[in-house]
N, C-alpha and C positions, 0 to 999 in steps of 0.2 A: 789390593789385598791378596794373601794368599790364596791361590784356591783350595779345596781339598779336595782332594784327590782320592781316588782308591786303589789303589797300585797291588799287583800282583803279588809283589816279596820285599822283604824289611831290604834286601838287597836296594831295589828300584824305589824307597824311598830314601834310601840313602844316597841314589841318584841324583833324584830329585833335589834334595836339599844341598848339595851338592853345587848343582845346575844353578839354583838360585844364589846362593854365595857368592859364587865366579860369575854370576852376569848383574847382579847388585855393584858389585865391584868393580868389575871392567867393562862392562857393557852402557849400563845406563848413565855414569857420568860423561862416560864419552858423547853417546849417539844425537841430540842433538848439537854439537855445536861441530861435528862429522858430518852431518846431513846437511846443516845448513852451507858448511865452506865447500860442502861436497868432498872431503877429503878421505880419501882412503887409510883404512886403519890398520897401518904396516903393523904387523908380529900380530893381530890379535886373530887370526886363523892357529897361527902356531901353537897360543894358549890354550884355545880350546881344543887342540890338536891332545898337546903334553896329560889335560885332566881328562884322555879318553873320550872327548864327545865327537868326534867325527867320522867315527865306525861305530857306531854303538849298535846297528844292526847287522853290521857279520860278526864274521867263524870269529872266535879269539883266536884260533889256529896260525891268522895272518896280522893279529895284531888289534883284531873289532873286539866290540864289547859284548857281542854273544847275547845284545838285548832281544828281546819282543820288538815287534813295530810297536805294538802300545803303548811300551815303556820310550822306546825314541821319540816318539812323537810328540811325547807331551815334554819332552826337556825340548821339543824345536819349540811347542806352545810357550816357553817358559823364555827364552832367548827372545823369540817373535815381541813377547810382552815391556823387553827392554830395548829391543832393535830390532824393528822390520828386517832393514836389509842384511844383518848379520844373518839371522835366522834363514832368510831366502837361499843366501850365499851357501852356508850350510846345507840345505835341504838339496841346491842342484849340488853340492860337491859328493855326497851320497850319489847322488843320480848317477855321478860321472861314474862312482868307482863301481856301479853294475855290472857294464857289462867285460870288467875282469874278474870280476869274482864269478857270474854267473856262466860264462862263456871263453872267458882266457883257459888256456893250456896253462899243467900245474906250473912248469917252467916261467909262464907269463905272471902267475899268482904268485908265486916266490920274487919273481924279482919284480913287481910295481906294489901291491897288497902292501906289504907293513909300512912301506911309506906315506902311501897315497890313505890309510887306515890311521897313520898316527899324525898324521897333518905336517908332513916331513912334504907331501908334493898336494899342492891344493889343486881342483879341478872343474873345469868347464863342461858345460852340455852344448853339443854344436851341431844341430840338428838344422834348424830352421833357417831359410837363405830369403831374399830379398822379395822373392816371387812365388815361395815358395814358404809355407808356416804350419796352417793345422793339415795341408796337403801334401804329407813328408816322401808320398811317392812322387812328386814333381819334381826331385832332388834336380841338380844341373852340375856340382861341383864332379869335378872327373877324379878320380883315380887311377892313372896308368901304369902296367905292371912295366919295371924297369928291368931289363935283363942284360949279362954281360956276353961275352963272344962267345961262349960257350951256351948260350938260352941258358943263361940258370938265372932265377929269380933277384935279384940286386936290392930291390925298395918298389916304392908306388913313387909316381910323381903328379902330387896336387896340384890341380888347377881350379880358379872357380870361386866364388865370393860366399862366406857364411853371413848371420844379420843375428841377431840380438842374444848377443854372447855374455851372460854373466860372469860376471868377471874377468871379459874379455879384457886380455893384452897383462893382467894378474896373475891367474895361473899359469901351474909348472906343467900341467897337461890338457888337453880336450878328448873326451867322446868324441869323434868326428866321426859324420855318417858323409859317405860320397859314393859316385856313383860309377862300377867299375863294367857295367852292362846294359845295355839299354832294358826296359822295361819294369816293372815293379819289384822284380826278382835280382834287379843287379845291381843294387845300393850295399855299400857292404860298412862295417863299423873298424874305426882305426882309434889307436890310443897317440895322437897324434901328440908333441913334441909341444911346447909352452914358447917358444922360441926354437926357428929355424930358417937358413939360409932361403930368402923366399916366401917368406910368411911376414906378413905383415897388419897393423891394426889402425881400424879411423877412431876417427875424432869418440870420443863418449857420448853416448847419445844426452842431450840435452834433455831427464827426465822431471816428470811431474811429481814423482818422489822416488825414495828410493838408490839417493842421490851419492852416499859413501861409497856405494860399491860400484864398480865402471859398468855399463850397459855397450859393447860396441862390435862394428862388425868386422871381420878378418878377412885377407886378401890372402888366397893362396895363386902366386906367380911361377907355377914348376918348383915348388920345393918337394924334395925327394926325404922321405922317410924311410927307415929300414922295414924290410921284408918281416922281421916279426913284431911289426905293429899293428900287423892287421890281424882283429879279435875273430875267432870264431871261422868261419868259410866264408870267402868273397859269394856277394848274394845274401845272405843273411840280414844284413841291418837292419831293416825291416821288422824284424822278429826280433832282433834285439831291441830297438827302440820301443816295439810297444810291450814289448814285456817289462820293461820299466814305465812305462806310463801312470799306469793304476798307481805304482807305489809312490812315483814322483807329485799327482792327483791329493796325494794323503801327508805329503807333505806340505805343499802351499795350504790344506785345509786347517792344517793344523797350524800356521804361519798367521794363519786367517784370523784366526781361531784366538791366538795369542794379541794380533794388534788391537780385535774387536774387546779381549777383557782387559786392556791396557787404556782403551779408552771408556769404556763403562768403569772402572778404577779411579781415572781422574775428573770425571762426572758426578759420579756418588761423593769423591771430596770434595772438588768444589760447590755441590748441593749442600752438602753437611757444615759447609761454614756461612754461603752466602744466604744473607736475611736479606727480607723483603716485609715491610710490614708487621713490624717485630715478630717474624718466624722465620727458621730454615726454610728455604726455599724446597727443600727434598720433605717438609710437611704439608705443603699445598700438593691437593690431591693432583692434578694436572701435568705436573711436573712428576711426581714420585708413580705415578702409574707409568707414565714416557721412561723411566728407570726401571720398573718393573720390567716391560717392554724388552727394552735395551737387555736385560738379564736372563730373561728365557731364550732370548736369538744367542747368546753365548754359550748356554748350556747346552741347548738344541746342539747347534754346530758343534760341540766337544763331544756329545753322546753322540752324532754322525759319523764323523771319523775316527773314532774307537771303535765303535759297530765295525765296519769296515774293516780297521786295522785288527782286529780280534778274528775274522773270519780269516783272515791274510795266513793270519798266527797257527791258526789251526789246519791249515792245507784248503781251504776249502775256496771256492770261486766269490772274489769281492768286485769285478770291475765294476758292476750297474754300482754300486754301494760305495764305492771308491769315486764314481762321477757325481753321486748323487752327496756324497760329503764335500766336493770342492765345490759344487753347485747352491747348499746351503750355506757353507763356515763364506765364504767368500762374499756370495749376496750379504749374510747377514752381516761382515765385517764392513760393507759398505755403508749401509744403514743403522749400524750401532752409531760407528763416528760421523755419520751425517748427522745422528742425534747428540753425541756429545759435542759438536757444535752448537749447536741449538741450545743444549742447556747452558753452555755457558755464554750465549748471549753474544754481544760483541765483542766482550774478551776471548771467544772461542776461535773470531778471525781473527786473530792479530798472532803475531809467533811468537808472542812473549806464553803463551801457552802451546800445548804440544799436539791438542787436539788437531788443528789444521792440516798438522805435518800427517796424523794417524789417518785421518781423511784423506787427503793426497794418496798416500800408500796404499791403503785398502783398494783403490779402483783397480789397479795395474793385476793384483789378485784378480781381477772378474776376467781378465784376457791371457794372461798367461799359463802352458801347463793345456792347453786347449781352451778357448774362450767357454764361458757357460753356454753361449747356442751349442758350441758345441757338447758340452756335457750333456746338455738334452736332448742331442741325437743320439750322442750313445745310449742317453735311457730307455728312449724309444725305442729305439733300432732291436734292445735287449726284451722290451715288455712284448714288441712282435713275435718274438720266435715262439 
């Protein structure tokens, strides 16, 4: 069912409604029989590129929609509700285009922003390497500064293996953080090239769900990038990556957020048809409390990362609030679809329903974006001070 929403401006529900049309229409007849063959859904980044939903939180300056996170978020909740992995895919290609907007020179915002803003160039987050995940100071991948007979600055030349690349080997660009100095201070962030001499991608990781969109790791063998691909000051990445954390955090919550009322959705219908004992099954108190249940952990999780995203909105400090919403919308999106299994019985294991596939999906939310232990060190760590 729809939800209702309380949106800021007649503008952001006309987003909203919007959001639903185009993902009724091209999202939900697609995604399972995309999930199930595992097939990648060529052109459908570029549609939701064309109706403006993949900037919707920058400058319109560069070609974004000048939304609120609050209003972004809930058109990711609204995509999530018809396609997990579209919605994810979305939420990192945001991630990716941070740190040019937040940190690129204006030269660098002029010529990647309206692209990479209107779904002209789709993008990867490529932080996290083999041996190296929620520990993003252990980087290994090198970046070395390439100069001509004169010492003047040429490119960087990558060496070094990245690991769990959304959209890996898809994308026309990557975030890529490497490391051009020894110690926590010499990682630095590059808007690395989607294809280049030297660059290469493995196999797609064989996932538990989540399966349209490629999960894989990248091989960089001495491929040389140009000199003004590196964002910001070599040294920095570091500061750039966790400055997009918190808002990367509020995005899977809200992903979270969308697969858990996508499977309370098809629990409530399937209750509301199947009798047991000449009654709906959603009349037997047992069952319609396990509903009720299911429906406060959705709501909960949405009022979490709005909180959140609200405080974002207003300048003010959200990371404990930002951990503490991936940490609920995610748990609870586990244990919603654990329950709409359950309610539907043994038709809930079988794929001729979609609950399974929602189940599958939800977990991968508890580890990615920083695992929940790790949310709860950051909560900690924050409640100390």
């Amino acid at each position: 069912m729809a939800v209702d929403r309380l949106l800021p401006t007649p503008e952001a529900e006309d987003l909203i409604a919007l959001t639903r049309e185009l993902a009724d229409k091209e999202l939900a007849p697609r995604a399972d029989t995309h999930e199930k063959g595992e097939i990648y859904p060529e052109g459908l980044f570029a549609t939701l590129g064309r109706a403006g939903l993949l900037g919707l939180p920058y400058a319109e300056e560069f070609g974004g929609g000048g939304q609120p996170y609050e209003v972004y978020l809930q058109v990711l909740e609204e995509l999530a509700a018809r396609w997990a992995a579209v919605a994810v895919a979305t939420s990192v290609h945001t991630l990716a285009c941070h740190p040019v907007n937040a940190f690129g020179s204006d030269a660098q915002k002029e010529r990647w922003l309206p692209d990479m803003l209107g779904g002209e160039l789709i993008g990867g987050y490529s932080l996290s390497e083999p041996q190296a995940g929620s520990d993003a100071a252990a980087l290994t991948c090198k970046a070395e500064q390439v100069t001509d007979a004169t010492g003047a600055l040429t490119g960087y030349r990558i060496t070094g293996n990245k690991a769990w690349i959304t959209h890996g080997g898809k994308a026309d660009f990557y975030a890529l953080f490497a490391r051009t100095a020894p110690g926590s201070h010499g990682i630095s962030c590059f808007l690395a090239p989607g294809a280049a001499d030297g660059l290469s991608f493995g196999k797609p990781e064989e996932k538990m769900g989540l399966q349209a969109v490629p999960t894989t790791s990248a091989m960089w063998d001495g491929a040389v990038i140009e000199p003004d691909r590196l964002l910001g000051t070599e040294g920095q990445g570091l500061q750039i990556a966790f400055s997009a954390l918190d808002s990367g955090r509020l995005g899977i919550a809200a992903c979270a957020t969308g697969l858990a009322q996508a499977a309370l959705d098809a629990a409530v219908g399937y209750a509301n048809e199947r009798t047991t004992f000449g009654r709906k099954i959603v009349d037997h108190q047992g069952l319609g409390f396990l509903l009720a249940d299911m429906a406060a952990a959705v709501d909960s999780a949405r009022a979490t990362y709005l909180d959140a995203a609200r405080r974002r909105d207003l300048g003010r400090p959200f990371s404990r609030q930002a951990s503490v919403a991936k940490l609920i919308a995610t748990d609870a999106a586990m244990k919603v679809t654990t329950d709409a299994v359950q309610v539907l019985g043994g038709y809930g294991y079988t794929r001729d329903f979609p609950v399974e596939r929602y189940m599958r999906e939800a977990k991968i939310m508890q580890i990615f974006e920083g695992t929940n232990q790790i949310q709860r060190l950051v909560i900690s760590r924050q409640l100390a001070q």
